[in-house]
N, C-alpha and C positions, 0 to 999 in steps of 0.2 A: 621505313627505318625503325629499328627496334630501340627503345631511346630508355634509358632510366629505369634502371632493375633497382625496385625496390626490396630491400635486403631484410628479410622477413624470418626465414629460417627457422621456423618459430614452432615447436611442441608448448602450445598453451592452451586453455580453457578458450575455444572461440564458438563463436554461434549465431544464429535469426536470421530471419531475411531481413537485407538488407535495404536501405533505397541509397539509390549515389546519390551524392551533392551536385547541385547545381552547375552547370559548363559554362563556360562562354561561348562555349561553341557546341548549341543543338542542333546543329545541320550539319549536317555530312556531306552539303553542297559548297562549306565555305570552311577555308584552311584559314586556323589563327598563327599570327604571326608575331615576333616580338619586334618594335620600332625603336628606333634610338633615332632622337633627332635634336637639333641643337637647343629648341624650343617648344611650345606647346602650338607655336601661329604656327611655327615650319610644319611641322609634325600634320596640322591642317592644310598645310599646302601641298603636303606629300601626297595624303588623304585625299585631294582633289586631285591632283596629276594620274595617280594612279585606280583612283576606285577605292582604296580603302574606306570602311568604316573604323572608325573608334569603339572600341569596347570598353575600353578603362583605361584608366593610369595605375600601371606598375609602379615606377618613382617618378615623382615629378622635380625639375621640368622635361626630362629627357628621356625616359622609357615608357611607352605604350604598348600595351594591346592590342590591334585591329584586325579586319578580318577581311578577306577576300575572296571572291569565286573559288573553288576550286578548277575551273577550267582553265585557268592559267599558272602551267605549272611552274613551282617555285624554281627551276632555274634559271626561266624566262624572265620574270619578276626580278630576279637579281640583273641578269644583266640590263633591263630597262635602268634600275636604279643607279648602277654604279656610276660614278662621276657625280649625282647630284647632292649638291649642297645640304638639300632639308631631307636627303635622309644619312646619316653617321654608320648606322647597322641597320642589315635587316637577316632578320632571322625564323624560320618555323618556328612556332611553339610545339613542341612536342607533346604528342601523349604518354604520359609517361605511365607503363605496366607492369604490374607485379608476375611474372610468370615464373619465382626462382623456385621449386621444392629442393627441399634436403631429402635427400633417401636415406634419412636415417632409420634403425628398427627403434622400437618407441624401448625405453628403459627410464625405470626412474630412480634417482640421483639416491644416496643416502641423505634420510630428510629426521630432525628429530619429532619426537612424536606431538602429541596434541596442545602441549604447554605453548601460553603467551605470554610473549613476555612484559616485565612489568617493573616496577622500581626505577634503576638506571635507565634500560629499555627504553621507560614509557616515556621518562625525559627527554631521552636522545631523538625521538620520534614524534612525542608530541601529544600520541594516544599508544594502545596497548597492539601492540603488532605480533604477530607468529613467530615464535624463537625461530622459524625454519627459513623464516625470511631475514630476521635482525642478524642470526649468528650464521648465515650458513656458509659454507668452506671459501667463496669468492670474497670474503672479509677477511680472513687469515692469511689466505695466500697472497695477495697483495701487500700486507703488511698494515692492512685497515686499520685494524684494532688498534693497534699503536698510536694511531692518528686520528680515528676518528673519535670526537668528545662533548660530553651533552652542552649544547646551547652555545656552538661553538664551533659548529661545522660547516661551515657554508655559508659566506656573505650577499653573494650577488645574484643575479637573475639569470636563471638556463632556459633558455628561449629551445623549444622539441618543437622543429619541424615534422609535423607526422600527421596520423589519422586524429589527431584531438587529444584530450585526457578526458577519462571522468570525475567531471568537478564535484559530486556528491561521494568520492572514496576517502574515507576516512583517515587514510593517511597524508592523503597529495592533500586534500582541501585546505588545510591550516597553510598550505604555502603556497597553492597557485597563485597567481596578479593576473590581471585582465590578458587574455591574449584577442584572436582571432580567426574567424573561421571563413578562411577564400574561396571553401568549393561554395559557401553559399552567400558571400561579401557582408558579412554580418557578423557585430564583436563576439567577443564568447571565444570558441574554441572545444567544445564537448562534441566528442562523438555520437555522443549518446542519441543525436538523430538518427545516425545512421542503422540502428534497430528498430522494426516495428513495436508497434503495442502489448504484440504476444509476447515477442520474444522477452523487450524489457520487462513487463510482470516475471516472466519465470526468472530473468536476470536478480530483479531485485526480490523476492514473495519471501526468501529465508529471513526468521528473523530471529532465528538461534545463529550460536556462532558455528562456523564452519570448524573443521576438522577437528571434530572431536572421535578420535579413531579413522584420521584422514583416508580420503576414498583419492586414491591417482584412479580416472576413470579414463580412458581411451575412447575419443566419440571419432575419432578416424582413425587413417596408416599416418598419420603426421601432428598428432594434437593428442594433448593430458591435459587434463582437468584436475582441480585438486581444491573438492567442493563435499558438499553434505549429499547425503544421499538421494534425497528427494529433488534439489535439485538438476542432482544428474541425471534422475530419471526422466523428467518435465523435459532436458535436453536432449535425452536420447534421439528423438523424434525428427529438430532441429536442422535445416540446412547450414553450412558453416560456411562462412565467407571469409574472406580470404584474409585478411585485414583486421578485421574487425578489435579493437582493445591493443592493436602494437602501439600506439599513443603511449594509452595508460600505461605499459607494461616498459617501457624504455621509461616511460617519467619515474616507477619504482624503482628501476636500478640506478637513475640519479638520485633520486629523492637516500637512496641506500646507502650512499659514499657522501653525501652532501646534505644530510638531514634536514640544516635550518639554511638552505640557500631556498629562494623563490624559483618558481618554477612558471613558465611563461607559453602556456600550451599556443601553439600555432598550426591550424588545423588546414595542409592542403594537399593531404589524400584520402581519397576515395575506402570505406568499408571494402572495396572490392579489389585496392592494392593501384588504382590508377588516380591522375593527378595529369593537373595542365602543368608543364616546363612555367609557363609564366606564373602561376600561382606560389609555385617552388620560387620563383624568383625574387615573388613580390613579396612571400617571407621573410627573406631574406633581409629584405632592406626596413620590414617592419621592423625584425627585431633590432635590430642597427639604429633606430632613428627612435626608439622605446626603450631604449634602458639594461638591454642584453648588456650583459658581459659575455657570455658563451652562448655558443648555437650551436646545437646537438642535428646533425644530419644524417641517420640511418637508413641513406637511400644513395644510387649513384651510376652515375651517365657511364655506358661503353664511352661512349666521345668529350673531347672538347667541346663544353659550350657558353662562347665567347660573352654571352651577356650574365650567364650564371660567373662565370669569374670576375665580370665586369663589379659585380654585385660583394660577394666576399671582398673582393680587393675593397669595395666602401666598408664593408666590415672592420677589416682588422686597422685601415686606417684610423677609425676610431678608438682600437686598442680592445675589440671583441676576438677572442680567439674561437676559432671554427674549426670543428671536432667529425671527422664524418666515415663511417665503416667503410673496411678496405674493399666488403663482399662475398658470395660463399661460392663460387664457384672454385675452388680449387686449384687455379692458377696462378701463374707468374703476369698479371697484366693489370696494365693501368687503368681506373674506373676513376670516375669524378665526380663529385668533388672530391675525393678522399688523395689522390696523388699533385693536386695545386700544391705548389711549395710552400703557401702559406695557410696549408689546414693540417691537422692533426689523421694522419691519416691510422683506422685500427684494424686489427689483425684478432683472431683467436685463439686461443691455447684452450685445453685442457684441463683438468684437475691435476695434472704431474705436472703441467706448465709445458706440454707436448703440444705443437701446431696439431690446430685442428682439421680433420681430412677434408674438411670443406673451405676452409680459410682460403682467400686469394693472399699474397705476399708478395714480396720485392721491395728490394733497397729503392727503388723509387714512387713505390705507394705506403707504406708502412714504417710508421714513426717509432709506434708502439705495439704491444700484443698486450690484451687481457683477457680472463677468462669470457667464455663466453658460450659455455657446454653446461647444460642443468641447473641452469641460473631460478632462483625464485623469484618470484617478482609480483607485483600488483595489478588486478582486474579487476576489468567494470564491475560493479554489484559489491565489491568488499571482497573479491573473491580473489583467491591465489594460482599463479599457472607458473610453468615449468616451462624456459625457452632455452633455444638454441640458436644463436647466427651472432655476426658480427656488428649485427643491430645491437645489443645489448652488450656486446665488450666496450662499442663506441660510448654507452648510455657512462659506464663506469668508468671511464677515460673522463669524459665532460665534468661528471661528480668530480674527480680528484682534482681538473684544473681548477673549479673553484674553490676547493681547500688549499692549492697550493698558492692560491692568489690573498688567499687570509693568513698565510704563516709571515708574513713580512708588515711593514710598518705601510703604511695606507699610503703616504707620499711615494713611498718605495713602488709597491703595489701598483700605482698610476703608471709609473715608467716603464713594467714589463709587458714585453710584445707575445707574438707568439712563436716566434722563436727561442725566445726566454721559456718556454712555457714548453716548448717542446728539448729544449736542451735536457732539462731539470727531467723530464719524462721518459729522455732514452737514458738517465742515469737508473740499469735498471737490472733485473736479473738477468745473466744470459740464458737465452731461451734454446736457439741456433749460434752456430760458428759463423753462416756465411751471410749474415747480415740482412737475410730475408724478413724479418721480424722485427727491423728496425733495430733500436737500445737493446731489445730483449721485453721479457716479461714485466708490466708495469708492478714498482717496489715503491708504496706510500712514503714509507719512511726514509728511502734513501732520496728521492726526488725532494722530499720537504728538506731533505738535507743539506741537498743543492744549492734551491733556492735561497736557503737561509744566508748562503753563504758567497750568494754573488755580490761581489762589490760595488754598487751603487750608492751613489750620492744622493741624499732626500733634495727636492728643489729649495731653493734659495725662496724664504718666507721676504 
């Protein structure tokens, strides 16, 4: 079964060999499965009825990881289970694979030239960023500028389920907080393992700044670079995995709408675009039980799956709203997380605010649309790339919820759900007539208008 299209879509700067992160499962003899059970003794009593081993705890006390032969296949196993007590679900873990390309032709965006910016900029930011990044057209069209303001943008914490961030980028560093890294169950959260030695030397060896008479370099039919010369050269040579910096590159286009909110790298996919279902899972409920106010997820199941909703639904009871791309295949159909009633489901547009020919859509996955065509964004090394997918309209969606969750009074603030949160986000440009795009095109300053103006009561001190 094909499970979990990670939504990639991506004209950026990528590169090295790669190595994966660690499995739970290094044998191809034995299927990992996700447990739910009422407790940790049941869960071991299961585990002896049936053969399981333990591999980890997802959440405890009720969700594990174990693993079993593969010569009993997983429909057999279900029906032995059913009826008993010490087990509640049992589910595959899937492996979840990047195989989505965009057959886009490479073009690149109108960018301005070599200037960084500086002054207000540097403020808003923290350090000295590329005007092509601070000011480019996905900040106007939204209605950003209006809204976005130095030391003043972003309160809470955006947990990015994804391939990592690079914690030594000089934008994201000033505001990541601790996350975690599940392909290899070790705190942290950086990619940056996931390159060899070669590659990170050439990644990092520049120590002029980049674009000065920017190079867009094409190192395939699906990738632009927009780096100093000699590093493109060093790259030319380079294998290019599949993956590799979509972390970082969704953390800049939150980091882009949400300047001073924290940023909460959580690392459980693979450089090469795959990931265990239960590592996705057990993200999840990190961020949830760590201090997330938003969970950014740029990836998403063909199917229902019941322990991955199990897991959001603990999110947003907390009052985390969960943000996740609708997808680029081009269709009318449901993908997950992004069509759960209680996620934020994103779509793409355009630079005219035109759905994007790759976008998936429907009144029942698609809350909202943002841009999400020629976006600029942050790469490993300090370097800058040029993407496209509904990875990065979701990134800019998650930015705005936590600005729209700072324009109200902090008691206020505590009471909105996500539906609150998606009201205020389809108050929005129309984009389409027939409600394929959700609200329409996401509009900052009409949504902060919204919420401004919902009538809630602060709690009783």
């Amino acid at each position: 079964m094909r499970a979990l299209r990670k939504f990639v879509a991506v004209i950026a700067l990528a590169f090295g060999v790669f190595a994966l992160g660690a499995s739970a499962n290094k044998d191809k003899y034995v299927t990992n499965y996700i447990l739910q059970s009422p407790s940790l003794a049941q869960a071991q009593a299961a585990c002896q009825t049936y053969g399981f081993t333990i591999v980890s705890t997802i959440h405890a006390p009720d969700t594990y990881l174990v693993q079993l032969s593969s010569a009993v296949p997983s429909n057999v196993l279900q029906q032995w289970v059913k009826g008993d007590s010490n087990v509640t679900h049992l589910q595959v873990s899937n492996i979840i694979t990047d195989d989505d390309q965009l057959n886009i032709s490479t073009y690149i965006p109108t960018l301005p030239s070599t200037q960084y910016a500086t002054g207000t900029l540097s403020q808003l930011y923290g350090t000295t960023a590329w005007v092509g990044y601070a000011q480019q057209p996905a900040i106007f069209q939204t209605n950003g500028n209006s809204i976005i303001k130095p030391n003043a943008s972003g309160q809470g914490i955006i947990a990015i389920i994804d391939t990592g961030v690079d914690p030594t980028n000089s934008l994201l560093a000033p505001v990541l907080v601790p996350g975690y890294d599940f392909t290899r169950n070790v705190p942290g959260g950086s990619e940056l393992g996931d390159v060899d030695q070669s590659t990170a030397r050439i990644l990092f060896q520049s120590t002029a700044r980049i674009l000065f008479g920017y190079q867009a370099v094409p190192l395939n039919s699906s990738t632009v670079a927009i780096l100093d010369s000699g590093t493109a050269s060093a790259l030319q040579s380079q294998n290019i995995p599949n993956d590799f910096g979509h972390g970082t590159m969704v953390a800049g286009l939150v980091h882009l709408v949400a300047p001073t909110a924290q940023i909460m790298p959580l690392k459980a996919f693979n450089a090469d675009g795959t990931a265990q279902e239960s590592d996705v899972i057990e993200a999840i409920y990190y961020a949830a039980d760590h201090g997330a106010t938003v969970i950014n997820m740029s990836f998403g199941f063909p199917q229902i799956s019941e322990e991955m909703m199990k897991a959001i639904n603990y999110a947003t009871a907390k009052g985390i709203v969960c943000v996740a791309a609708a997808g680029n295949e081009g269709q009318d159909s449901l993908t997950y997380p992004a069509a759960f009633g209680n996620v934020i489901g994103v779509a793409s547009v355009g630079q005219q605010d035109q759905p994007s020919s790759f976008t998936n859509y429907g009144a029942d996955l698609v809350k909202v649309a943002a841009p999400g065509e020629g976006l600029v964004t942050t790469y490993p090394g300090n370097h800058y790339a040029v993407v496209w997918g509904t990875s990065f309209s979701a990134a800019l969606v998650s930015g705005a919820v936590d600005i729209l969750g700072q324009t109200v009074n902090k008691n206020i603030s505590s009471q909105l759900s996500e539906a609150d949160f998606a009201r205020a986000l389809e108050h929005a440009d129309t984009c389409v007539t027939d409600g394929s795009l959700g609200g329409g095109c996401l509009d900052l300053k009409t949504a902060t208008q919204f919420i401004k103006s919902m009538n809630m009561q602060a709690p009783a001190q």
